[in-house]
C-alpha positions as CSV (number, residue, x, y, z in Angstrom):
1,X,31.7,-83.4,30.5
2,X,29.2,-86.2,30.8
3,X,26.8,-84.6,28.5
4,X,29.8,-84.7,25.9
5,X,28.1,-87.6,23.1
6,X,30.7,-90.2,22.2
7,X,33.2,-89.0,25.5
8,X,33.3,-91.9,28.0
9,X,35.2,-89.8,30.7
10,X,35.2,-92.9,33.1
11,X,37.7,-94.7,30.8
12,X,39.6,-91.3,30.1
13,X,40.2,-90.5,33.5
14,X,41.6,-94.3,33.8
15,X,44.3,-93.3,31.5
16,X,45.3,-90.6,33.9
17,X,45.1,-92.7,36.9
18,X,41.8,-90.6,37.9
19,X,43.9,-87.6,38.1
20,X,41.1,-84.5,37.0
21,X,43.4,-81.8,36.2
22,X,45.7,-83.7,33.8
23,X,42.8,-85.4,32.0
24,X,41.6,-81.9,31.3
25,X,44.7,-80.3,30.2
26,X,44.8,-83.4,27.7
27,X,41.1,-82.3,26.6
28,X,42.1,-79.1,25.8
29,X,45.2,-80.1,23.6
30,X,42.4,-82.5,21.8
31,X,40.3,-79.8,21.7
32,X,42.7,-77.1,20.2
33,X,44.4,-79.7,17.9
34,X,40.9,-81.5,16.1
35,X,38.7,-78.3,16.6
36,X,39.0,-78.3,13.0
37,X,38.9,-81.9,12.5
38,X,41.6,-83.6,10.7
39,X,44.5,-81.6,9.8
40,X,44.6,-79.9,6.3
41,X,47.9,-81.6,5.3
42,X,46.1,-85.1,5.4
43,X,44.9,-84.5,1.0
44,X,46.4,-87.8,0.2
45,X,45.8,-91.4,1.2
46,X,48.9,-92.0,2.4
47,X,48.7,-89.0,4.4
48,X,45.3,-89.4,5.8
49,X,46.3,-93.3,6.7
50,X,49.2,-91.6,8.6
51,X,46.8,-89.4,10.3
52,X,43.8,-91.6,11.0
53,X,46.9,-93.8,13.3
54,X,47.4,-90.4,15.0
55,X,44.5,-89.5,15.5
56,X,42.4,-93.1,16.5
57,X,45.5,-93.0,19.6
58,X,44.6,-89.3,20.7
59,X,40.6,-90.1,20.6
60,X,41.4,-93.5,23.0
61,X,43.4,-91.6,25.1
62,X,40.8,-89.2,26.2
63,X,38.4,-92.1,25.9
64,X,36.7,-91.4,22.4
65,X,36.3,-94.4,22.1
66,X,33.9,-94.5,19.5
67,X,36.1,-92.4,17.1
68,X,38.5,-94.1,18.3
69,X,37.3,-97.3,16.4
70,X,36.2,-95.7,13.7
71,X,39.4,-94.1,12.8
72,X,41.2,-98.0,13.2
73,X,38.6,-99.1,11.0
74,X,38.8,-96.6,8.6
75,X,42.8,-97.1,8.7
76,X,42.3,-100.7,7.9
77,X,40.0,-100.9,5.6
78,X,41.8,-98.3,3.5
79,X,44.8,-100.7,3.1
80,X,42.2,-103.1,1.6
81,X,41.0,-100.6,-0.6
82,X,44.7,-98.9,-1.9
83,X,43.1,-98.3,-5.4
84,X,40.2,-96.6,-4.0
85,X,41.7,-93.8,-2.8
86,X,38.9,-91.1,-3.8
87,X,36.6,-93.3,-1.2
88,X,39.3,-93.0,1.6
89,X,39.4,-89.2,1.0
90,X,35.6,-89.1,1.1
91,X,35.0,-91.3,4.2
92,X,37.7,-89.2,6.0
93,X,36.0,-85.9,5.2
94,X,33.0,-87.3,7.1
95,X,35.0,-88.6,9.9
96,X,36.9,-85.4,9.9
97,X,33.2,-83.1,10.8
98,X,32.8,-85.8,13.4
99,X,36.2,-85.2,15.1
100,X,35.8,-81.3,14.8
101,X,32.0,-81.9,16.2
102,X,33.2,-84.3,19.4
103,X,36.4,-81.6,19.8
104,X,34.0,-78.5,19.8
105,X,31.7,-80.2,22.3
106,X,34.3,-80.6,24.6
107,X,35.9,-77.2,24.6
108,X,32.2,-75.6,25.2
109,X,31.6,-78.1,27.3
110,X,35.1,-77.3,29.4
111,X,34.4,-73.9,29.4
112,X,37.0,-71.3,29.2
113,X,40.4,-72.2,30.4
114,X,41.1,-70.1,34.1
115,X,44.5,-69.1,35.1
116,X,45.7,-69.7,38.6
């Protein structure tokens, strides 16, 4: 996992009290749920605000901490813009490819999941 870009496991693991196994049951949920980046339901503003909350918690919490940021920073800033929703939208499809990108990484990087 250290070869995972934007993944600081360190701080993950510190969420999980530097328990392995549970940190990498949480990367797999991650994983599954933002292989695809942000979910398709997230069309509107309002919607991808909701979302970008969501989602800037689960990236901390497995410490993405760079998307972490950007998705609080992308929440905030879209309350500045309301009017400009068409930006929002456009800014989130480019977070989105990140998220799917950093969640991708992490399920090759995990390897396939062994039962046992």
């Amino acid at each position: 996992l250290q070869s995972v870009k934007d993944l600081d496991t360190t701080r993950g693991l510190g969420f999980f009290a530097g328990h392995v196994e549970p940190y990498v049951q949480a990367l797999r949920v991650f994983a599954r749920l933002y292989g695809s980046g942000l979910p398709a339901g997230a069309a509107s503003a309002d919607a991808i605000r909701r979302e970008l909350h969501s989602v800037g918690s689960a990236c901390s919490g497995v410490g993405a901490i760079t998307l972490a940021a950007e998705a609080r920073s992308l929440q905030a800033s879209s309350g500045e813009r309301a009017a400009d929703a068409s930006a929002l939208i456009a800014l989130a499809a480019a977070f989105s490819l990140r998220l799917s990108l950093l969640a991708t990484a992490i399920e090759h990087a995990l390897g396939p999941q062994t039962s046992g």
